[in-house]
N, C-alpha and C positions, 0 to 999 in steps of 0.2 A: 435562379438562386446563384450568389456569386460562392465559387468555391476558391479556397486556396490551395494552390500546386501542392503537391508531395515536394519535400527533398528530395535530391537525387539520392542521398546515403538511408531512406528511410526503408526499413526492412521488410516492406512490402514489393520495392520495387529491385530486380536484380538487372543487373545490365546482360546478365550471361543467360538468361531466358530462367534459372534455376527455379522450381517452384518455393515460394515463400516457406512451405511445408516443412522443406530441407534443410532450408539455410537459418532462420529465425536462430535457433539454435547458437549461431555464431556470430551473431549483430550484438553491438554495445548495449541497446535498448534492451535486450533479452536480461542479458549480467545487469543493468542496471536495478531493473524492477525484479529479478530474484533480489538484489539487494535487498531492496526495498519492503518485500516479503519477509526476509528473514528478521527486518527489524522491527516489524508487526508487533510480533510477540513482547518482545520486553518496550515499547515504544507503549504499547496496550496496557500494559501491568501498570506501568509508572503513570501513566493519563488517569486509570479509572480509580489507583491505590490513591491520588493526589485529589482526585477529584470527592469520593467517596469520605475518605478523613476529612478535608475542607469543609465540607457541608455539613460534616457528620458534628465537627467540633464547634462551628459557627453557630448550627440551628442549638446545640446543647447549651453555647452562652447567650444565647438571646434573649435570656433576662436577665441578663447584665449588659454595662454597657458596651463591653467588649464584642459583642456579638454580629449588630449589622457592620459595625468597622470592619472586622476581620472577613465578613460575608464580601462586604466589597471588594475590599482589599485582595480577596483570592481570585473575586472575578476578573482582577486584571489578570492575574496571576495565568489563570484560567485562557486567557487573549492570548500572553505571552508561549503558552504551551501549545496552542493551535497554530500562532506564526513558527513557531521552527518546523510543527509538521507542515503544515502547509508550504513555507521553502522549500523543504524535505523534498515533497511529492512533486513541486515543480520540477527539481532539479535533475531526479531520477526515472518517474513517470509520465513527467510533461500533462500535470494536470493542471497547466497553466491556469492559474486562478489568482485573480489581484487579492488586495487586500482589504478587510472589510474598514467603512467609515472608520477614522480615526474616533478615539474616546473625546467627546464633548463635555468639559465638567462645566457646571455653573460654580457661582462664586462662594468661596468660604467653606470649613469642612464640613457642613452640614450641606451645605450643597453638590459636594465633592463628594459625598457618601449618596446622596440619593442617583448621580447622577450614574453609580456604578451600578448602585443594585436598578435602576432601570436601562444597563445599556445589554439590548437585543445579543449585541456581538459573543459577550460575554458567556450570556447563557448559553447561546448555539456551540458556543465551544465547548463549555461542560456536557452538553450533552452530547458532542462529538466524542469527548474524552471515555464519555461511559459506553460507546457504541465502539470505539476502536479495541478495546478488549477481545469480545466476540469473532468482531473485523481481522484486530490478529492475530489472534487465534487459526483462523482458517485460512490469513493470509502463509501464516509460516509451517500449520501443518501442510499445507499441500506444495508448497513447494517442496518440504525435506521428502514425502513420501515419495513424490512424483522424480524428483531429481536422484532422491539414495537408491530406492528401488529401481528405475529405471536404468542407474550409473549399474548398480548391483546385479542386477540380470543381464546387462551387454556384456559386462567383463567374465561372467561367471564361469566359462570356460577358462581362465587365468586361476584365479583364485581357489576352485573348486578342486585340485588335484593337494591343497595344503590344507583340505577338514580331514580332520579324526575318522576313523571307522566309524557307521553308524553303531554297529555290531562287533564288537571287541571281539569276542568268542565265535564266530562266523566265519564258513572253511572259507567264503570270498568276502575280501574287504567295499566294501559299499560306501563310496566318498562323495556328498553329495548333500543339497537340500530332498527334505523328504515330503512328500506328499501325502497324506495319512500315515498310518502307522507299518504299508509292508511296501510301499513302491518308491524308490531313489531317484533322481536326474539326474543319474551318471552313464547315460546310453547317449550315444551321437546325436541320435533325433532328439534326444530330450533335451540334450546338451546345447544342437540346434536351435530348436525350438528358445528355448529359456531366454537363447544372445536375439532373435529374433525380435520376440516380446520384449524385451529391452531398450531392443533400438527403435521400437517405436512408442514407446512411452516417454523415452528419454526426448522424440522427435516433438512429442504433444505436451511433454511439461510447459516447455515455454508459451504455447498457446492456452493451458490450463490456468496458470501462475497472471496471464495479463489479463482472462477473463475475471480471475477474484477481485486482481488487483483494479480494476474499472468499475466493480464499485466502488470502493474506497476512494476511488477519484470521483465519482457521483459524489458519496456522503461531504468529502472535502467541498465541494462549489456549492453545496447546499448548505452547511453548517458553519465553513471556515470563510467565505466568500461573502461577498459584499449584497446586501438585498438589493433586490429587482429596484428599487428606487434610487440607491444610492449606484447603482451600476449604470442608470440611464446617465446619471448627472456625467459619470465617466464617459460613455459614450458618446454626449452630444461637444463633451470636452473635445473629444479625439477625430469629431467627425466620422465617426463611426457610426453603421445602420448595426440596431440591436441582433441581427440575425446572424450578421459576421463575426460578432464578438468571439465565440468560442470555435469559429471556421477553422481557425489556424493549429489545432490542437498536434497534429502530426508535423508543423511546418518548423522549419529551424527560428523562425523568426518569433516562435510563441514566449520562447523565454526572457525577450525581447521585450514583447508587447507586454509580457504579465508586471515585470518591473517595473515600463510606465507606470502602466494601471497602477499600479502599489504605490508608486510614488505620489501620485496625483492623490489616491482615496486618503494616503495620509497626510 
């Protein structure tokens, strides 16, 4: 199997022996796809609120003639909202993925309409659009929880001496997150303990945060990405064996290769 090298800068590999564990934390690639996660959310809202009204409003004119026009019509529309995500993910998670066939209309506006309501690309990206909701959803809770809570429990020794009394009326002030209803962490060990747990969640967020975010680079090559047919045509363009094609996904050079791609499929 031919593999392609790691970068030297890729956050798997350190030159100072560090376990990846440690350091991930502080690699570009980490901030990038937190980015990346945090824009799930409203990236989700706007795909599935555009996609859901589009259809919604198309199927309700479809007996008139406004109906498959505007169905079409959104399908590009629909194209156009999966290529910025899709740039999007190249740029920040390296999901390198080209772009799918160009739209082929045939001749005249009646064939310019059939040619949208039958182009594959289209639909796969409405149905991306309705799947990225979900997608980020769980892209940006897990990062705010894993990142706020884990930032929040390292520091909490800082922070924790400027809460309120739990107990206003109590001969001892008790400053502190509470654990049921009669126990504080404001004792050393607990105090301890709390920054502990902190710094090791805060260690695994960036490893949590790039396992959600990989699927969404799955769903992206499946949905946004060019079919197995129109990928070979790319391939045999480039002189490439179909197995190498997505070899490069950690190599500096994928974002490289994916713009060919792009350029050629369209």
């Amino acid at each position: 199997m031919i593999q392609t090298p790691r970068p030297a800068n890729s956050p798997t590999d350190d030159p100072t022996g560090t376990p990846p564990f440690l350091t991930a934390l502080f690699t570009p690639r980490t901030w990038s796809e937190l980015l990346y996660a945090l824009l799930g959310l409203p990236i989700g809202v706007a795909g599935f609120v555009f996609t859901v009204v589009t259809l919604s409003v198309s199927g309700g004119l479809m007996v008139t003639f406004v109906g498959l026009p505007l169905l079409a019509l959104t399908g590009l529309g629909s194209r156009w909202f999966g290529f910025g995500i899709r740039e999007l993910a190249n740029v920040l998670i390296r999901a390198c993925v080209p772009a799918p066939a160009a739209f082929q209309s045939r001749a005249g506006r009646l064939g310019w309409i059939g040619s949208s309501l039958k182009d594959g690309a289209a639909w796969r990206a409405r149905l991306y659009l309705l799947l990225k909701l979900p997608m980020g959803i769980a892209e940006f809770v897990t990062a705010v929880v894993f990142y706020a809570y884990g930032l929040g429990a390292l520091t909490y020794a800082i922070w924790r001496p400027f809460l309120p009394c739990n107990v206003e009326d109590a001969r001892v002030c008790h400053r502190g997150a509470q654990l049921g209803s009669h126990h504080t962490l404001d004792s050393v060990p607990g105090i301890a303990l709390t920054t502990v747990i902190g710094l090791v969640v805060v260690l695994l967020a960036p490893w949590v945060v790039r396992a959600v975010v990989s699927v969404d680079r799955l769903l992206i090559r499946a949905l946004l990405g060019p079919t197995g047919s129109s990928l070979r045509v790319v391939e045999r363009a480039r002189g490439m064996h179909p197995s190498v094609f997505y070899a490069g996904l950690d190599s500096a050079a994928c974002i490289e290769a994916t713009a060919v791609a792009s350029s050629r499929c369209n």
